[in-house]
Legacy VTK file of the C-alpha trace (Angstrom):
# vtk DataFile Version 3.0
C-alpha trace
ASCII
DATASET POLYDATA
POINTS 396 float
33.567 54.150 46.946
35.565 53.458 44.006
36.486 49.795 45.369
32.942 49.209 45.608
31.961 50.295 42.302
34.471 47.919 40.696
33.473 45.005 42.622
32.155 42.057 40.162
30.216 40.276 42.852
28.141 43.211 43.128
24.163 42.423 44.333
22.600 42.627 40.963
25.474 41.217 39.005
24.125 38.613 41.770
20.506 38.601 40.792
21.078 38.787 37.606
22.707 35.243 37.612
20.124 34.107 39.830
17.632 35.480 37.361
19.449 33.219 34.270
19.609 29.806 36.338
16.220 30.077 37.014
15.117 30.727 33.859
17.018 27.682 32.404
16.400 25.636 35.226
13.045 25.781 34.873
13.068 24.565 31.394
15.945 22.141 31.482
13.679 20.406 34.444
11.196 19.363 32.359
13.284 18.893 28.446
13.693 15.217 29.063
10.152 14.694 30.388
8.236 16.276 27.649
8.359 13.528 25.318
7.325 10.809 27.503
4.224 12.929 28.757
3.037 13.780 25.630
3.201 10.175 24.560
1.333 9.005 27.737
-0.912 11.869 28.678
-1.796 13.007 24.899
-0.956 9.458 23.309
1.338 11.456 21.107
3.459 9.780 18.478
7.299 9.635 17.786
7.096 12.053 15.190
4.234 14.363 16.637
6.221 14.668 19.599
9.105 15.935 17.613
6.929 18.639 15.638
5.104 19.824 19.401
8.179 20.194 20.968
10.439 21.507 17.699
7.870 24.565 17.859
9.774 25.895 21.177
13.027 26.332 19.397
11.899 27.771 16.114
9.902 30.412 18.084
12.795 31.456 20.058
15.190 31.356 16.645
12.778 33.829 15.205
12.386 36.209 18.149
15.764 36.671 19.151
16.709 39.187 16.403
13.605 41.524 17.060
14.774 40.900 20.741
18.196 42.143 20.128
16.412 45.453 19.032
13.268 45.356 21.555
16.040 45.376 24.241
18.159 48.138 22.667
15.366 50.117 21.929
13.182 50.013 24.852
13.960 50.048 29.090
15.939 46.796 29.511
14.651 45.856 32.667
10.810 46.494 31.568
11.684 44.445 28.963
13.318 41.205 30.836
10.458 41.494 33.996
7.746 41.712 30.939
9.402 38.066 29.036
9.268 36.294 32.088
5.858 37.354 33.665
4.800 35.995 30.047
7.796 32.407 30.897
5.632 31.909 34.701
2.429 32.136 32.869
3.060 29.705 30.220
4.657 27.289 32.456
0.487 27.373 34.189
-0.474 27.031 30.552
1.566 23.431 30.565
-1.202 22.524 33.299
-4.039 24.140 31.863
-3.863 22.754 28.455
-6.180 19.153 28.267
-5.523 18.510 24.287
-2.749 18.467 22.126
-3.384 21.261 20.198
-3.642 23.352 23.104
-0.478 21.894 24.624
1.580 22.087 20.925
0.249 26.309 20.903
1.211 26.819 24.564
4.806 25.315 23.713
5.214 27.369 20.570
4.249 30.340 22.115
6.661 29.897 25.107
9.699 29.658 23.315
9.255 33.837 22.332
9.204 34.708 26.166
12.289 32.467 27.180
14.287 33.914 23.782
13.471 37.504 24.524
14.550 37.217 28.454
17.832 35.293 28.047
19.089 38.318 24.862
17.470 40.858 27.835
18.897 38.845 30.959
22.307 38.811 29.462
22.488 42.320 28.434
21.530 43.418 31.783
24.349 41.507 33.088
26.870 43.379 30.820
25.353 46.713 31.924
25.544 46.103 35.746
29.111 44.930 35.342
31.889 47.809 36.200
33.411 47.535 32.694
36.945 47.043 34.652
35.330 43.474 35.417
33.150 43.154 32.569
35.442 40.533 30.735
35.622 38.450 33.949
31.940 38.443 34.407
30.784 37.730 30.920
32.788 34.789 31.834
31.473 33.920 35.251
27.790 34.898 33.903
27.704 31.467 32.045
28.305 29.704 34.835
24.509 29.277 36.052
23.868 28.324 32.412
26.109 25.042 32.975
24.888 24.747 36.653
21.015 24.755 35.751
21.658 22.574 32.356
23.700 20.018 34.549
21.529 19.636 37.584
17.857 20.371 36.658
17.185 17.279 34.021
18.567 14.661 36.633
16.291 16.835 39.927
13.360 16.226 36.930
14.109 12.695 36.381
14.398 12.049 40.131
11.313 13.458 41.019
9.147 11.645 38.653
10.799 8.805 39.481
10.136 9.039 43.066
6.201 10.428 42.657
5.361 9.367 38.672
3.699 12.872 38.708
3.757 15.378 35.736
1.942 17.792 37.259
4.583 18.498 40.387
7.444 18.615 38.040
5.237 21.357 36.069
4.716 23.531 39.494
8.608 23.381 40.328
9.232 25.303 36.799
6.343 27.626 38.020
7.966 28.066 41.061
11.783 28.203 40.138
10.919 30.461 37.301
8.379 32.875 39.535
11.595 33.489 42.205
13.918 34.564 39.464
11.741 37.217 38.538
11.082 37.984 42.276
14.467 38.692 42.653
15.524 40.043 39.036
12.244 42.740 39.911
14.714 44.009 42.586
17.720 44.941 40.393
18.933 48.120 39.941
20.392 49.050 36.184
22.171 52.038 34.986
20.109 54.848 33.606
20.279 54.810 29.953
21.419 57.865 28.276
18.529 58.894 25.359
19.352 58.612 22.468
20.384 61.659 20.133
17.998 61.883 16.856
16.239 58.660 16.071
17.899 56.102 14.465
17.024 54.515 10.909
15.500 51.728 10.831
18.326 49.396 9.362
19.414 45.704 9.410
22.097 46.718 11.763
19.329 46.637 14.349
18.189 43.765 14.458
21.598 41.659 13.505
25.279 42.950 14.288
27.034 43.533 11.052
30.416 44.357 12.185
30.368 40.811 13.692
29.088 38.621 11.236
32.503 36.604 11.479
31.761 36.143 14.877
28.415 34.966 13.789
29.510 32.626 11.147
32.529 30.706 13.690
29.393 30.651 15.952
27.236 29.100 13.758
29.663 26.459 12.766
29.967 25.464 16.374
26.243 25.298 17.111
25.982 22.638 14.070
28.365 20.652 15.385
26.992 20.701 19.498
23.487 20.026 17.686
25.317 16.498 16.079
26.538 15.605 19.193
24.235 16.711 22.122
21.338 15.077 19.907
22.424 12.067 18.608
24.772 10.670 21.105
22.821 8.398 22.754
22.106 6.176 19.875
25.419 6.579 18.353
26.911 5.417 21.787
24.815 2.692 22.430
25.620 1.157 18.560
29.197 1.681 18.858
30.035 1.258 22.442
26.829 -0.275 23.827
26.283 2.259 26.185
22.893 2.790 27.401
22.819 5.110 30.294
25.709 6.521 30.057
24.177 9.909 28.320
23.318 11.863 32.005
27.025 11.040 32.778
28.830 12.432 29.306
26.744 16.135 29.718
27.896 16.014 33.144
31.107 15.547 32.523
31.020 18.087 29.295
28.868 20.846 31.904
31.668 20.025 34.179
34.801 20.685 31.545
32.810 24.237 31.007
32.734 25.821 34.753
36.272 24.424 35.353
36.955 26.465 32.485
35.457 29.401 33.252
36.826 29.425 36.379
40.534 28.790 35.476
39.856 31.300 32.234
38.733 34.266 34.165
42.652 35.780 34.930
43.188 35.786 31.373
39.442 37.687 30.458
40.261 40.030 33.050
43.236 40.980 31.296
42.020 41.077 28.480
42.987 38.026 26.598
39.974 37.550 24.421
41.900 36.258 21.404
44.337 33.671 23.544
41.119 32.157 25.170
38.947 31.751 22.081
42.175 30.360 20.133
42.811 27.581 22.906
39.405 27.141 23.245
38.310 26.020 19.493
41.410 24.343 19.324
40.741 22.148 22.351
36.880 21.251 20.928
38.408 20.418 18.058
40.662 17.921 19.689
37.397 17.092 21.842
35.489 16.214 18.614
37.470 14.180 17.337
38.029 11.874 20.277
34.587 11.652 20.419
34.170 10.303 16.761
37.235 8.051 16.463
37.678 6.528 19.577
35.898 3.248 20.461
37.031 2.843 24.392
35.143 4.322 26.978
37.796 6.770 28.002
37.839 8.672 25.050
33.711 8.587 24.756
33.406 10.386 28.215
37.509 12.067 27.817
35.758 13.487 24.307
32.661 15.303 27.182
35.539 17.207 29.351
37.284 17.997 26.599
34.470 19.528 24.606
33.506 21.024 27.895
36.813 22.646 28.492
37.157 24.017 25.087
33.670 25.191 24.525
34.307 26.938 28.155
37.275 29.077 27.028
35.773 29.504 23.826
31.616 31.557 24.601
32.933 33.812 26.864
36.026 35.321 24.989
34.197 35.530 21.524
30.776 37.118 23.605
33.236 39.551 24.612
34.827 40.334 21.357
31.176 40.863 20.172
30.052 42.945 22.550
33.448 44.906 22.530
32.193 45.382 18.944
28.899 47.033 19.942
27.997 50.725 20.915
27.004 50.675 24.255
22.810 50.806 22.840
23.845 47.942 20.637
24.663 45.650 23.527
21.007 43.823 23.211
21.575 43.470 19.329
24.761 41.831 19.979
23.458 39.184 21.944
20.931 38.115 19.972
22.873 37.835 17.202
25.596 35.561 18.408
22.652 33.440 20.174
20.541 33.267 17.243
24.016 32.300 15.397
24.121 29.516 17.840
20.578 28.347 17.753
20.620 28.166 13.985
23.572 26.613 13.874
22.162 23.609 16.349
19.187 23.587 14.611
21.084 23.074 11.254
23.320 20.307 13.128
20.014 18.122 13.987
18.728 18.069 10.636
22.244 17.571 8.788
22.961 14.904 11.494
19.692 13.020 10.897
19.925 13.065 7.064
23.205 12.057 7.127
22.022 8.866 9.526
19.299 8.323 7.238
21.641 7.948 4.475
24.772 6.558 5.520
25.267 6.108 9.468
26.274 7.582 12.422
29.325 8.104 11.699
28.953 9.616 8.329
27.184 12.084 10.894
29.756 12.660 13.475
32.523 12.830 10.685
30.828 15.925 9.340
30.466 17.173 12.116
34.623 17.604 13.213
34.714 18.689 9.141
32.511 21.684 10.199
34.413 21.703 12.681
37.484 22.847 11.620
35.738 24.771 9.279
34.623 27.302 11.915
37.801 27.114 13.874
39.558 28.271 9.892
36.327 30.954 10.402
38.150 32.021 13.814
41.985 32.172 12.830
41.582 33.742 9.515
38.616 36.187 9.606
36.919 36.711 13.177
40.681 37.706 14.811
41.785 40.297 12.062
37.855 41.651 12.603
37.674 41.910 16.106
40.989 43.838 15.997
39.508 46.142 13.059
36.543 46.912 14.574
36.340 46.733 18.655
35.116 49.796 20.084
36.937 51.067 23.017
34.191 51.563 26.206
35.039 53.586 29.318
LINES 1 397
396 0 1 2 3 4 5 6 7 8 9 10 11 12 13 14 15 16 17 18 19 20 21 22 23 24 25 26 27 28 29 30 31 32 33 34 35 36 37 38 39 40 41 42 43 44 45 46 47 48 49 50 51 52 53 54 55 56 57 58 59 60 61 62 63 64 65 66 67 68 69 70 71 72 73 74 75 76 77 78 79 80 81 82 83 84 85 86 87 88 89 90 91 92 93 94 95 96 97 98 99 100 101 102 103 104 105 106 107 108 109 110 111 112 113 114 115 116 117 118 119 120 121 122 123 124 125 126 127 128 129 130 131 132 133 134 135 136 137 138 139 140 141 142 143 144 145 146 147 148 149 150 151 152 153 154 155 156 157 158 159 160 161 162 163 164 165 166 167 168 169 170 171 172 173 174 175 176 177 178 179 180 181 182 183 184 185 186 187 188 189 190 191 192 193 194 195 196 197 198 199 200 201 202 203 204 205 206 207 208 209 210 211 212 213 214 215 216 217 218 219 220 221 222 223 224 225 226 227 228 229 230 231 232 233 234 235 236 237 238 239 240 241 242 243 244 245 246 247 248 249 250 251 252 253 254 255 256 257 258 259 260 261 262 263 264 265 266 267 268 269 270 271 272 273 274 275 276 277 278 279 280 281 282 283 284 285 286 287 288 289 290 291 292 293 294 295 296 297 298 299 300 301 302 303 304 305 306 307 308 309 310 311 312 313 314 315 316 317 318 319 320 321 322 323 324 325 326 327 328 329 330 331 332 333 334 335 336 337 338 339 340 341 342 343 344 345 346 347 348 349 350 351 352 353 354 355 356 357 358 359 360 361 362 363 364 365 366 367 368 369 370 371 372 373 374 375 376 377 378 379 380 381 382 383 384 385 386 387 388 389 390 391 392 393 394 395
């Protein structure tokens, strides 16, 4: 019985990760598509396109703190089943909506659903995880992540390419999206212990204090993957004139991240949170600035596995340290707060990056972006260490 318990392949650690590829397959399916169906279906312009589909993000930015809390508050899995009943509906709402206005409010809108499930998905993970294994399978957990984000643009591409249809590239979100809450439905979590006396209302619930280091490194990094994973197309085709290369570099990078995960999940297991995050920023780093100063094509697409590799080592140790941070009813609050770390931080890298284009070049762009860098990897070795050590809470 024991053995069993402490298995990490467990069925709804299973479904779980089922539950999380579909969710972000079903939305990196259609991400490349969007833009050239709103310009042809709604007639949309460059920069209309940019403000319809910008809408997705910020909604998701904003809900992910009251997330964190919803999910810490509330029954987890009422929660998660709840955000994507509202993700299947609003992927009908892509084929219901015959203006822009009404496609722009259904996109908005989404981005709340998908924000709230992956803070509740991901929490659910840690909780059905026999915290012998948890390390491991934070770790493994990101893996359908990098699958989905790696396969489901070029399945998109391909099947417009082979039927020129919108609408069946629409119903395959639908679809995908419907089964992982099928099977997600079926999960069974741990019962929650109540709560003793009811807790103030506090900024500590809706944004981890004790890990605001954590946050910080985190933020740093998300500028500097918004630079890249935005921008490199253009920046590639001026400098190397390379243009289709872009499907092949994120393949590579999703690539560097599983191998990573895979070859990093001894050292999680025993508990080596602060050896894998230290290699890891240190190896981005090295990524990064390959990518900026190299003009061959082996250090353009070397630059992909090498930010893949690093970035791979680098989530799942410091997710840890976060959530070894947390009280177990703070689990949901940590999430959302390194996620929303992340999404402000690429949110801040797309606008720095096109301001600095606008002004300069493209390489006044990518140079900031290894300064920030190593600004977040100082973050890491000089705060974020000495606070994980100070304040990690010791589960059973």
């Amino acid at each position: 019985m024991k053995m069993e318990k402490e298995r990490l392949w467990n069925a709804n650690y299973n479904k779980v990760m089922f539950s999380n590829f579909a969710l972000n397959f079903s939305f990196y399916v259609l991400t490349p598509l969007l833009p050239l169906y709103l310009s042809e279906h709604f007639a949309a312009t460059k920069d209309v396109i940019g403000l319809v589909l910008s809408g997705y993000t910020i909604t998701a930015l904003l809900f992910r703190p009251f997330s964190g809390y919803i999910v810490d508050t509330f029954s987890r899995k009422a929660v998660l089943l709840f955000c994507l009943l509202l993700n299947v509906v609003f992927f009908l709402g892509y084929l219901a909506a015959s203006t822009l206005l009404l496609f722009t409010i259904v996109r908005t809108m989404h981005g709340a659903p998908f924000g709230g499930a992956t803070v509740a998905n991901s929490t659910i993970a840690i909780d059905v995880l026999p915290s012998s294994r948890r390390n491991e399978g934070i770790g493994f957990y990101g893996i359908s992540n990098n699958i989905a984000t790696a396969i489901a643009p070029t399945i998109g591409i391909s099947v417009y390419k082979m039927t020129g249809n919108f609408e069946m590239l629409f119903w395959m979100a639908f679809v995908v999206a419907f089964l992982g809450m099928a099977v997600v439905a079926t999960t069974q979590t741990p019962q929650r212990e109540p709560e003793s006396g009811k807790r103030p209302l506090s900024l500590d619930r809706f944004f981890l204090l004790r890990g605001w280091t954590l946050a910080l490194a985190i933020a740093c990094f998300g500028l500097c993957y918004g630079i890249l994973s935005n921008y490199l197309a253009i920046y590639g085709k001026e400098r190397l004139g390379i243009t289709s290369g872009t499907g092949t570099y994120f393949m590579l990078l999703s690539l560097g991240l599983i191998l990573s995960r895979l070859q990093g999940a001894t050292a999680l297991r025993k508990g080596r949170l602060i050896r894998n995050a230290s290699e890891g920023v240190l190896i981005s780093t090295i990524g990064y600035t390959l990518f900026t100063i190299s003009d061959s094509m082996w250090g353009y697409y070397g630059s992909a596995l090498l930010i893949g590799l690093g970035n791979g080592h680098m989530w799942p140790a410091i997710q840890n340290m976060i959530i070894g941070m947390a009280h177990h009813n703070e689990r949901g609050t940590a999430n959302s707060t390194l996620l929303t770390a992340w999404d402000l931080g690429v949110g801040l890298g797309i606008l720095l990056g096109g301001v600095l284009a606008e002004l300069f070049d493209y390489g006044a762009a990518f140079w900031s972006m290894v300064i920030v860098h190593i600004a977040g990897v100082a973050v890491y070795f000089l705060l974020v260490r000495q606070s994980y050590i100070k304040h990690r809470i010791h589960l059973p």
